[in-house]
C-alpha positions as CSV (number, residue, x, y, z in Angstrom):
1,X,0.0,0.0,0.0
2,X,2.6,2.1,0.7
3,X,5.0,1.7,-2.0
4,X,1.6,2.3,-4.2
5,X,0.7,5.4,-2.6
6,X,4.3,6.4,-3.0
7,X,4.3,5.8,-6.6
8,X,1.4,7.8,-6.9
9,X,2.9,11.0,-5.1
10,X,5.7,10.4,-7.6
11,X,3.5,10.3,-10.7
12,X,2.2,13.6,-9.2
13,X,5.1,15.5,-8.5
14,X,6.0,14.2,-12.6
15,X,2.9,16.0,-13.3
16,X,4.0,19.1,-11.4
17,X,7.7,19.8,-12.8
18,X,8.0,22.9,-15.4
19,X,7.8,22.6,-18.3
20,X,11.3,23.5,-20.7
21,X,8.9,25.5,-23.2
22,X,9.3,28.6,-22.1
23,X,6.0,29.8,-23.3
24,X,4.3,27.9,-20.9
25,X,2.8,29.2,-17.6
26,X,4.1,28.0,-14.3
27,X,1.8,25.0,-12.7
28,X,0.0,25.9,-9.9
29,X,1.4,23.6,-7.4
30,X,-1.1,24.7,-4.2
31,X,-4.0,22.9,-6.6
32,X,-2.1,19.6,-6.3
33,X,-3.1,16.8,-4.1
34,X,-0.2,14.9,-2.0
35,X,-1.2,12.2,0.1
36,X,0.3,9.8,2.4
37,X,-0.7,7.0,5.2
38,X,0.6,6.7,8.1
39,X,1.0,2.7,8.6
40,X,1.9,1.6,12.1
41,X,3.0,-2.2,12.6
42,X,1.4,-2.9,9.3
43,X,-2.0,-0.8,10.2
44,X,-3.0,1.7,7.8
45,X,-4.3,4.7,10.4
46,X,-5.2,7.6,8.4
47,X,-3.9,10.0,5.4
48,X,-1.6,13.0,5.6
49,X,-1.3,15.7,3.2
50,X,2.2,17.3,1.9
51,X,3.3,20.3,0.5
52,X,6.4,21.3,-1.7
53,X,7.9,22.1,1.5
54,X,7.4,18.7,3.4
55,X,6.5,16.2,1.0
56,X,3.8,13.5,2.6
57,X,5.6,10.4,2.9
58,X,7.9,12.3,4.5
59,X,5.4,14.0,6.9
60,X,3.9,10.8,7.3
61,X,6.8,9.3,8.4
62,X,7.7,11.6,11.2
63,X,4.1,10.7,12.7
64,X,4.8,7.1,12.4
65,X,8.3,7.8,14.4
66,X,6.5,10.1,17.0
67,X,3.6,7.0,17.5
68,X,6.3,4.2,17.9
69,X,8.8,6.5,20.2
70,X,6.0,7.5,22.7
71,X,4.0,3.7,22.6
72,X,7.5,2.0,23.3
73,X,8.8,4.1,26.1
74,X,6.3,3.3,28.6
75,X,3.5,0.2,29.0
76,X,0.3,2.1,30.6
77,X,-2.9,0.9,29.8
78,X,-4.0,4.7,30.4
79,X,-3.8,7.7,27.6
80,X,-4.7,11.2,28.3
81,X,-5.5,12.4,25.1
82,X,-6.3,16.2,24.4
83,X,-6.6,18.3,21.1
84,X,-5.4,21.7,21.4
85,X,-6.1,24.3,18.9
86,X,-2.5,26.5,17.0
87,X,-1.5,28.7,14.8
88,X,-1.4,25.7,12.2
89,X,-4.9,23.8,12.8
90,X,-5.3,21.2,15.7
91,X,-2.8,19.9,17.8
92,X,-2.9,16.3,19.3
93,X,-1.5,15.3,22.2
94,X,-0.8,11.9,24.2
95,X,0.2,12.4,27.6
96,X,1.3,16.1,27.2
97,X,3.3,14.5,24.0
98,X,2.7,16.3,20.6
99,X,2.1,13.2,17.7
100,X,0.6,14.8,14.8
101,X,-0.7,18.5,13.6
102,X,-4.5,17.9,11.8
103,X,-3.8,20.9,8.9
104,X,-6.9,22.6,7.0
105,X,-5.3,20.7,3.8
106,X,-5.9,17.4,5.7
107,X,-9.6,18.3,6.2
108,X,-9.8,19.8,2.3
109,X,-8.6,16.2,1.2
110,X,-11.2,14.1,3.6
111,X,-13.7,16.8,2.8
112,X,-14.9,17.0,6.6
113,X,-14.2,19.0,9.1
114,X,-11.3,20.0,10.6
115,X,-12.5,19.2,14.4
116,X,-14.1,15.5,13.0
117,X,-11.0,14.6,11.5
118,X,-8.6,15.5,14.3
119,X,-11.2,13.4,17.2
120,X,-10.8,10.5,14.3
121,X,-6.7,10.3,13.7
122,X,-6.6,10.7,17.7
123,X,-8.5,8.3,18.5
124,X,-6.3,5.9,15.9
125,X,-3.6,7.0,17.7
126,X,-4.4,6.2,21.3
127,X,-5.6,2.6,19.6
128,X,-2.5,2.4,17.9
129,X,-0.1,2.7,20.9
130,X,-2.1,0.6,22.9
131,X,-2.3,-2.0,20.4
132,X,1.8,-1.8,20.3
133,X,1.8,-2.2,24.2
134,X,-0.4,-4.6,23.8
135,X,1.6,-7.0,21.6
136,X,4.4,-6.6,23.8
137,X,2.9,-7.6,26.9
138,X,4.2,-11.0,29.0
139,X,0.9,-12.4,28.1
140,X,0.7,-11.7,24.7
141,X,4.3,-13.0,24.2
142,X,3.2,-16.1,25.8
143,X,0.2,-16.0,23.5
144,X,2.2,-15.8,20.4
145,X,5.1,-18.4,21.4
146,X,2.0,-20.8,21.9
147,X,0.7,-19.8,18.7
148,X,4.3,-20.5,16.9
149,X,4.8,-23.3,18.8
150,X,1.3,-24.7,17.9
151,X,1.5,-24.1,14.2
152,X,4.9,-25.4,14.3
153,X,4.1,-28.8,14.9
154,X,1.1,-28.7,13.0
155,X,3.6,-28.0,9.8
156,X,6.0,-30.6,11.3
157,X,3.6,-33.4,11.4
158,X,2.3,-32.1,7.6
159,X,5.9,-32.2,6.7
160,X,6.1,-36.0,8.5
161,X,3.8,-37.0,6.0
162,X,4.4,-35.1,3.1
163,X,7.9,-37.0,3.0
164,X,7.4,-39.8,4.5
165,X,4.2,-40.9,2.8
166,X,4.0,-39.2,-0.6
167,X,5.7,-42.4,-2.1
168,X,3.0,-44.4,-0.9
169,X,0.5,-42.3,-2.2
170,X,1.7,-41.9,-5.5
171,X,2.4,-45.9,-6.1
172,X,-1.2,-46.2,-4.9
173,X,-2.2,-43.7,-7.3
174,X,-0.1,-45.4,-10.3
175,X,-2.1,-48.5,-9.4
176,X,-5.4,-47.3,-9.3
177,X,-5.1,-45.3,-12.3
178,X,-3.0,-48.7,-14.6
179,X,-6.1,-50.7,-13.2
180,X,-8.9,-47.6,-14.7
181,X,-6.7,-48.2,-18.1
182,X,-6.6,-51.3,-18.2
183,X,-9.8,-52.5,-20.0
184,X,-9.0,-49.3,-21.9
185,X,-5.9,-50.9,-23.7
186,X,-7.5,-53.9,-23.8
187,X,-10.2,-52.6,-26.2
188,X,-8.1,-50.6,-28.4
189,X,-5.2,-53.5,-28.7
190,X,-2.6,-51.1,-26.5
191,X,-3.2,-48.2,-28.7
192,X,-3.8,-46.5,-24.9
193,X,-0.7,-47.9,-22.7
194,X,-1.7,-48.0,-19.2
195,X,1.5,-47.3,-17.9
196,X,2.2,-44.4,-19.5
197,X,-0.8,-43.2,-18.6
198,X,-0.2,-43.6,-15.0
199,X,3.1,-41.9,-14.8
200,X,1.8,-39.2,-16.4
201,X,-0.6,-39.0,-14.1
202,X,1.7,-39.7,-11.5
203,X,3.7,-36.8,-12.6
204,X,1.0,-34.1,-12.7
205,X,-0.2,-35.0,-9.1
206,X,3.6,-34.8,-7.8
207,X,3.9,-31.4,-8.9
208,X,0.4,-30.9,-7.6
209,X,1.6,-32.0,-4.0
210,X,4.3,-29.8,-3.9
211,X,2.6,-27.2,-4.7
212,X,0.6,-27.4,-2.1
213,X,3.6,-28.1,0.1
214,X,5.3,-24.6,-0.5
215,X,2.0,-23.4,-0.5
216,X,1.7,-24.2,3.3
217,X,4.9,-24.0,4.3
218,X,4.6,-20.2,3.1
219,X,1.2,-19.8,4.9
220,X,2.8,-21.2,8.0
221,X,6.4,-19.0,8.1
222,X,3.4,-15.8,7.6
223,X,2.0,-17.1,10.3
224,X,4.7,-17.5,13.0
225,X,6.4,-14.3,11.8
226,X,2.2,-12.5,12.7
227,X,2.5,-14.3,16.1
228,X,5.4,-11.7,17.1
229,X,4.4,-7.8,17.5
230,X,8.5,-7.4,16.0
231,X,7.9,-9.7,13.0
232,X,4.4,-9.0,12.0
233,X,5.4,-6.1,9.3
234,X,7.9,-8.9,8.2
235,X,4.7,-11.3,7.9
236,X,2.3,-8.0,6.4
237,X,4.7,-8.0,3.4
238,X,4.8,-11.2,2.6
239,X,1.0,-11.6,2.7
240,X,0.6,-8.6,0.5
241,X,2.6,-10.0,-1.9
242,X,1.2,-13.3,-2.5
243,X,-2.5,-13.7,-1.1
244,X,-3.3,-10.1,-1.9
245,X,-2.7,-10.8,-5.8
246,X,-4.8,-14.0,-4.8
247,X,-7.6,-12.7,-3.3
248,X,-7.7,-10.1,-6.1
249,X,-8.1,-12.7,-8.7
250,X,-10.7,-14.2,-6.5
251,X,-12.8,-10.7,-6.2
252,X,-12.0,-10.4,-9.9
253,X,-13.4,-13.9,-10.5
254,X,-16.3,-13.5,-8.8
255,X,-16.9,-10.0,-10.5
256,X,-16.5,-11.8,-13.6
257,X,-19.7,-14.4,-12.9
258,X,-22.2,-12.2,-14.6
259,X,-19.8,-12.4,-18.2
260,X,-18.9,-16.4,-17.4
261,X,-22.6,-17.3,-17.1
262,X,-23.2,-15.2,-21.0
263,X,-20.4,-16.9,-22.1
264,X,-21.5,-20.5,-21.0
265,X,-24.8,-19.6,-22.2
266,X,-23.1,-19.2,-26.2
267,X,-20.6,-22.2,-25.4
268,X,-23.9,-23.9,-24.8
269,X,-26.0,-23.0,-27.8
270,X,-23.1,-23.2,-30.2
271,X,-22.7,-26.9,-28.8
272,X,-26.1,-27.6,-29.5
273,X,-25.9,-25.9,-33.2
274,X,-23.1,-27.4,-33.9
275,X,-24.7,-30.9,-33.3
276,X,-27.8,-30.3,-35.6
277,X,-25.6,-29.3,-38.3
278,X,-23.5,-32.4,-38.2
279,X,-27.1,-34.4,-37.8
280,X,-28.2,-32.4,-41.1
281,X,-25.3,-33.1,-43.0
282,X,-25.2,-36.8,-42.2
283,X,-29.1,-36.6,-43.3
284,X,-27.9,-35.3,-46.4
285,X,-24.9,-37.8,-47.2
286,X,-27.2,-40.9,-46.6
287,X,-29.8,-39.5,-48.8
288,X,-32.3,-38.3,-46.3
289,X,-32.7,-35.2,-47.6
290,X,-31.8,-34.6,-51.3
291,X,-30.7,-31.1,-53.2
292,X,-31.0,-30.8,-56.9
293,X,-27.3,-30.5,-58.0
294,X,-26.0,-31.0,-55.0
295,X,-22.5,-33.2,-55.3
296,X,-22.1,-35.5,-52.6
297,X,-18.4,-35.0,-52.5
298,X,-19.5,-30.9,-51.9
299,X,-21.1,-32.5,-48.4
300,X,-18.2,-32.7,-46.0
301,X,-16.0,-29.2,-47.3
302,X,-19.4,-27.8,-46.6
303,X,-20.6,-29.1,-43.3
304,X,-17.1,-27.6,-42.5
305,X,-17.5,-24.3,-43.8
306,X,-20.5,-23.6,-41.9
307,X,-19.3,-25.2,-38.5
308,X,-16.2,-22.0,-39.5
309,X,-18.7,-19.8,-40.0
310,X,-21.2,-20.6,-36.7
311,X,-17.7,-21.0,-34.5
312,X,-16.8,-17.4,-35.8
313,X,-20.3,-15.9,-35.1
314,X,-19.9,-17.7,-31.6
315,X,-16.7,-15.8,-31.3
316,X,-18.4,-12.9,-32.2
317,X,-20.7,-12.6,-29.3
318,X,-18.8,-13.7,-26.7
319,X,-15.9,-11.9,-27.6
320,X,-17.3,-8.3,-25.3
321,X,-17.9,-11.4,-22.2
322,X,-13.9,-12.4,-22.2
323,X,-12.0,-11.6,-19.3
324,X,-9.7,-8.5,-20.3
325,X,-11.2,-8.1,-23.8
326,X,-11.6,-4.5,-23.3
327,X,-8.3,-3.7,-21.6
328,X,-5.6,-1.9,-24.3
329,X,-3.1,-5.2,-23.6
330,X,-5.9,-7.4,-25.1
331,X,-6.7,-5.2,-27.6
332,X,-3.1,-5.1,-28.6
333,X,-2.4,-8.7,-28.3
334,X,-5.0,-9.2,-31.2
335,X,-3.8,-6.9,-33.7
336,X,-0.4,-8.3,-33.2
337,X,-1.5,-11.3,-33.8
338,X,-3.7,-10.1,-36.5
339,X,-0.4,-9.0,-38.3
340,X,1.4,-11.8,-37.8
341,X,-1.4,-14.2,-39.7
342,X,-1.9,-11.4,-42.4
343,X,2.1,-11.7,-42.9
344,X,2.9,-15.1,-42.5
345,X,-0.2,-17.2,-44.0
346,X,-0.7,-16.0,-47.4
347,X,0.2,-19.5,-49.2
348,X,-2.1,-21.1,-46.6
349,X,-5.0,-18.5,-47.4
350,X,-4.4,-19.0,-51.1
351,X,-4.4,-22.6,-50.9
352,X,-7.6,-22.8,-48.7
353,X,-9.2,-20.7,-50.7
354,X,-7.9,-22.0,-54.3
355,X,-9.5,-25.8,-52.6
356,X,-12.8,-24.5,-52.2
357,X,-12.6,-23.6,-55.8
358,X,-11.6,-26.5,-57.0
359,X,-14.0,-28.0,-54.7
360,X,-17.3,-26.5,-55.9
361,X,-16.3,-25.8,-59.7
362,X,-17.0,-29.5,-60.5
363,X,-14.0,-29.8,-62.5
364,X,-11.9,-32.1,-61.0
365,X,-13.8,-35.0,-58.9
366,X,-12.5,-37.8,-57.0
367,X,-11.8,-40.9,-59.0
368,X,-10.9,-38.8,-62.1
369,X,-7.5,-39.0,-64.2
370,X,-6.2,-35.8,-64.8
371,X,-3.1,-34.3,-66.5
372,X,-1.8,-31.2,-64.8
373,X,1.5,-30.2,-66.6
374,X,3.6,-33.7,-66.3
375,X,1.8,-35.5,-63.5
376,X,-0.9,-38.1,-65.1
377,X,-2.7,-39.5,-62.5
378,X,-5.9,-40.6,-60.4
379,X,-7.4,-37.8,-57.8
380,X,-7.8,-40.1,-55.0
381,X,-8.5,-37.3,-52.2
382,X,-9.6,-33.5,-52.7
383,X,-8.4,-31.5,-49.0
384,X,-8.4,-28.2,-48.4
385,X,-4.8,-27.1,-48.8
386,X,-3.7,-30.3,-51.4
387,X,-5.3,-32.4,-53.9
388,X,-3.6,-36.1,-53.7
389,X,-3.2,-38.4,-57.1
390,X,-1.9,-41.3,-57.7
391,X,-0.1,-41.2,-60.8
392,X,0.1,-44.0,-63.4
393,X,3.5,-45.2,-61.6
394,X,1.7,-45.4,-58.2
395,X,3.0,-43.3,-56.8
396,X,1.6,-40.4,-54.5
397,X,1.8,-36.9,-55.6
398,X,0.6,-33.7,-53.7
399,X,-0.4,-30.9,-55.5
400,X,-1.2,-27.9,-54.1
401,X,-4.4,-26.4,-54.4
402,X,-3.5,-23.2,-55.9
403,X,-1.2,-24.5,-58.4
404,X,-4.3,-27.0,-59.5
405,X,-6.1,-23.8,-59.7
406,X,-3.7,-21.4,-61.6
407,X,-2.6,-24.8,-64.2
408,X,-4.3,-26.4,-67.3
409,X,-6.1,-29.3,-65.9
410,X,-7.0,-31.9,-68.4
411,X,-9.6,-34.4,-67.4
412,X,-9.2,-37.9,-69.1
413,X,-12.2,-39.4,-67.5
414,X,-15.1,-36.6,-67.7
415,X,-17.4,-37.2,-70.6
416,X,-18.1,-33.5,-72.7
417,X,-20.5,-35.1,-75.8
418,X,-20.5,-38.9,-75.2
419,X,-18.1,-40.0,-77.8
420,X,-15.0,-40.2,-75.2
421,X,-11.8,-39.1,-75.4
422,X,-10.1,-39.0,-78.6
423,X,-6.6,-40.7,-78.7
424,X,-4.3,-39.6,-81.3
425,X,-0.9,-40.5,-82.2
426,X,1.4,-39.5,-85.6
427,X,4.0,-41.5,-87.5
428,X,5.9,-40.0,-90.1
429,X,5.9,-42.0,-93.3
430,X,8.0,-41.4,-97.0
431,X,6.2,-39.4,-99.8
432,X,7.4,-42.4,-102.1
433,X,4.1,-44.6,-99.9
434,X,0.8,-44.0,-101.4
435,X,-1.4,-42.2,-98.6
436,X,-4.6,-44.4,-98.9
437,X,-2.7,-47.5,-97.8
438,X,-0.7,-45.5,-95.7
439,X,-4.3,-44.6,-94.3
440,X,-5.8,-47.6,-94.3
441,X,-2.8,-49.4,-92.4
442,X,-3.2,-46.6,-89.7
443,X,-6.8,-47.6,-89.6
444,X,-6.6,-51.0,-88.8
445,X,-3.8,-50.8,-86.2
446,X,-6.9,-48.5,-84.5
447,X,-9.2,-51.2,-84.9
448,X,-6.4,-54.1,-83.8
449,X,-6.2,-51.8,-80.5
450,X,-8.4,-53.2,-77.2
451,X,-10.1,-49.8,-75.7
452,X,-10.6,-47.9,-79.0
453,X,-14.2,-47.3,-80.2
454,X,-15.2,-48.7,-83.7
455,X,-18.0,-46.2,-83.7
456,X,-17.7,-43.6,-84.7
457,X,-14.7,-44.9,-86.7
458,X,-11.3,-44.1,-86.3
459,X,-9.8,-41.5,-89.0
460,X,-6.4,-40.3,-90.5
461,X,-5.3,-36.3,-90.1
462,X,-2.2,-35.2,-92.3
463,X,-1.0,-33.1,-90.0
464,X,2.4,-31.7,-91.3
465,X,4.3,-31.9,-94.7
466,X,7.7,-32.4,-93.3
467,X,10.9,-32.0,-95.3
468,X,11.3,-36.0,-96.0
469,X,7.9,-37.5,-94.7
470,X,4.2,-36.8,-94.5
471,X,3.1,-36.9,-90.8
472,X,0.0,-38.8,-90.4
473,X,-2.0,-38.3,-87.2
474,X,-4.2,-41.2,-86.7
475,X,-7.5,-40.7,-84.4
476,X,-9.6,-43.0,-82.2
477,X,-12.4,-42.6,-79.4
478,X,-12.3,-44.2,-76.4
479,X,-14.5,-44.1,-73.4
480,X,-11.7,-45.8,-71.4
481,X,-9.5,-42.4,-70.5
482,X,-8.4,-44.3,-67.0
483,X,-6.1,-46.3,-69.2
484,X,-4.7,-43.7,-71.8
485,X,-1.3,-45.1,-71.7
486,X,-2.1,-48.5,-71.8
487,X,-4.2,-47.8,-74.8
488,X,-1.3,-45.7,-76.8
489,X,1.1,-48.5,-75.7
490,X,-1.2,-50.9,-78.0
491,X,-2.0,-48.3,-80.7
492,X,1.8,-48.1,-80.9
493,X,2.4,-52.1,-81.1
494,X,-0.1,-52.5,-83.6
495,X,0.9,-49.2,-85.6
496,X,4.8,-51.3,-85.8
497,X,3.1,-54.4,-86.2
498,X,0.9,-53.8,-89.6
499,X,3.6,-51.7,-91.0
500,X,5.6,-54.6,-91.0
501,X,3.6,-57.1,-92.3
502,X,3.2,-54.2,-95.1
503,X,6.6,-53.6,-95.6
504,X,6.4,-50.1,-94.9
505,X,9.3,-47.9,-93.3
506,X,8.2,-45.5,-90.9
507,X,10.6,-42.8,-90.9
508,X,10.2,-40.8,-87.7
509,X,11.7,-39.2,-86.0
510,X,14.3,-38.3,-88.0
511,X,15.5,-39.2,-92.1
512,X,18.8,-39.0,-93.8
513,X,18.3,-40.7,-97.0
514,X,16.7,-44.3,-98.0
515,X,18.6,-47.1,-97.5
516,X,19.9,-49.9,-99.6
517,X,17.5,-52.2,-97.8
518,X,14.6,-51.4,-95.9
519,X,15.1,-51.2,-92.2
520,X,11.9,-53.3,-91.6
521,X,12.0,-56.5,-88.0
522,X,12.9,-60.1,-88.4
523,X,9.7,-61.7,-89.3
524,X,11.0,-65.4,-88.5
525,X,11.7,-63.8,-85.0
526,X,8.3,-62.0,-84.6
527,X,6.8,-65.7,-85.8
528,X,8.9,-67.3,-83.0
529,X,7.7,-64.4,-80.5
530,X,4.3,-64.9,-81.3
531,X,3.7,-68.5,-81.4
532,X,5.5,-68.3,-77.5
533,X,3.2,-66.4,-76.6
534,X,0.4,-68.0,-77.7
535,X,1.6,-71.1,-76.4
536,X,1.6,-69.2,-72.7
């Protein structure tokens, strides 16, 4: 209290100092208010005012020395007490003694008067010293050694067991607590290990008990050192600093009931919103209730944006109800931490946002091959910051979301007009080869090809007049775009396979000049290959 009061008169007399601008008047300092308490053996007994001349504390502490001088020079019970009127307000005497002067100032500050205030501070006084004479009596010194002593071997016989039996306690505890767990591990096959449970258990309620232990070992030390009129400011100070912040936060607590009950009351009816909205959506998802156009894959990134969305409102409301919200340190805590996800989660925000596009734009679904720049492969899972496909090596690739979002996707499994995909390769074939056979060999490689539709039938683009060859682009539907490469890996065989069996050179990809003799496969070896696997 004191060193609070004292940094208050120093904030003051802050307030009071000139000013270095020159232009500025002089502060009147008679309009300021200096205040200090007199505290005797940790009593607060009353307020005295200063002046630039005497400051307050120091005022103050004169009395205090005046009060503890007289009260410890004799040990009468009796006090003659008298107030006697001077020049500077009301004198008060103890025993012909002089302890304090009650000033006009003093009864300007507690706004009654003069004569009230000086039959008040005297009569604190005259309780004051014989409290002190009090505490320093035989009796009371018997009192308070019975009082140590007593509290003494309460703590010792605390401390006996403390010590003595915590280790008993706490293997009792690790027993009680593997035996809770254990039909617990049994059921989920040890995913739950009872023993680790335990010790960590164990742990928590060690630190718990020691706690407590300090806890009353500082309790009892305030309480022996309170027991003795010479220790008790010792024992003041160290209450003040722990169990008044305590009891503070307790007041505070309590003050705060009013905002706890509102914010139980939202914690409450979010709970319960939050619950019918995961009832609807599961509704939804086993065909309960059915939307027109409504994907079933839009059902769980949607249940999720609205539990954001109610959580957020929830937040909302009860943000006024937090303890603190409306002091500046709060306040400030948020916008720092506002800037901080502003900075640092731009990629994150682009991604979530870029996987609710891809999402809800039905372009990409689960089970779909895609082609996004080099990476062919299967969309096995759509999240919210990556979309996951397994490519046509197996193997798992992450993309993430904004990429898929800002890159060419190219579906091989959505149907556009119900003829399929259209599967195209080009060979590069001499001028000297007429085109219809040319043509017509390209044909029937397509139609040789498992996966490629006969209707509508396949056809032959000339796609480039090249320097030494005619490149003919050969064209086939399929509805099978899941197994693309499979499919060219066939169209390719049979393309090699009737060429040769036409004796036709294909030229790609690159030409010098015609050789003596054509550079066409063994047919007695494709024979032998053949009939082996047939035979298989």
């Amino acid at each position: 209290m004191f060193f609070l009061m004292a940094c208050i008169s120093m904030a003051h007399a802050q307030d009071v100092l000139p000013s270095d601008d020159p232009s500025s008047e002089q502060p009147q300092l008679e309009d300021e208010v200096f205040v200090s308490p007199v505290i005797v053996e940790g009593d607060e007994l009353f307020f005295v005012r200063g002046s630039t001349a005497l400051p307050a504390n120091e005022r103050a502490e004169k009395v205090e020395d005046r009060i503890i001088e007289f009260a410890s020079s004799s040990d009468k019970k009796t006090l003659t007490v008298r107030l006697l009127k001077n020049e500077f307000g009301t004198e008060i005497q103890v025993d012909g003694r002089m302890m304090t002067i009650t000033t006009d100032a003093d009864a300007d500050f507690e706004q009654i008067g003069i004569e009230v205030l000086a039959g008040l501070q005297a009569e604190a006084i005259e309780m004051a010293i014989l409290a002190y004479r009090e505490n320093r009596s035989g009796a009371a010194r018997v009192g308070s050694a019975v009082a140590a002593f007593v509290w003494t071997v309460l703590f010792l016989g605390i401390s006996y067991l403390f010590f003595h039996k915590r280790k008993v306690a706490m293997a009792l505890l690790n027993r009680v607590v593997r035996k809770r767990f254990l039909t617990v591990e049994e059921k989920t096959q040890a995913f739950i290990r009872g023993k680790a449970i335990a010790s960590l258990v164990g742990y928590v309620a060690n630190i718990v008990l020691w706690i407590g232990y300090l806890g009353l070992f500082y309790y009892y030390l305030s309480f022996v050192l309170l027991a003795f009129a010479e220790t008790r400011p010792i024992a003041t100070l160290l209450l003040n600093y722990v169990s008044k912040p305590m009891s503070d936060f307790a007041w505070g607590a309590i003050s705060y009931l009013p905002n706890m009950i509102a914010l139980v009351i939202i914690a409450i009816i979010t709970r319960v919103t939050l619950q019918g909205l995961a009832m609807f959506f599961a509704n939804i998802e086993q065909g309960v209730f059915v939307f027109k156009n409504f994907e079933s894959h839009w059902i769980a990134p949607t249940h999720m944006l609205v539990r954001i969305f109610t959580i957020v409102i929830a937040l909302v409301f009860a943000y006024p109800y937090i303890p603190g919200s409306d002091s500046q340190a709060f306040r400030g805590l948020t916008i720092l931490a506002g800037v901080m996800l502003s900075l640092g989660s731009n990629t994150v925000v682009s991604n979530m946002m870029a996987g609710l596009f891809v999402i809800y734009r039905r372009s990409t679904n689960i089970g779909d091959r895609v082609l996004v720049g080099d990476k062919t492969g299967d969309v096995i899972e759509i999240k919210l910051m990556e979309t996951l496909i397994k490519s046509t090596k197996n193997e798992m690739v992450s993309i993430p979301n904004s990429q898929l979002l800002n890159s060419e996707v190219v579906n091989l499994t959505r149907a556009i007009d119900g003829k399929g995909l259209l599967v195209h390769t080009t060979v590069g074939i001499g001028y000297e080869e007429p085109p219809a056979k040319v043509e017509a060999m390209l044909i029937e490689a397509a139609r040789r090809t498992t996966g490629l539709k006969k209707s509508p039938a396949p056809f032959v683009l000339w796609s480039k007049l090249a320097d030494f060859a005619v490149n003919y682009e050969i064209n086939a539907y399929s509805s099978r775009g899941c197994e693309l490469p499979k499919i060219l890996s066939d169209l390719h065989r049979n393309i090699y396979a009737v060429f040769s069996e036409n004796g036709t050179q294909i030229m790609t990809p690159f030409y010098t000049a015609d050789p003596e003799v054509p550079k066409l496969p063994d047919q007695e070896w494709d024979g032998h290959l053949a009939a082996g696997q047939a035979k298989k």
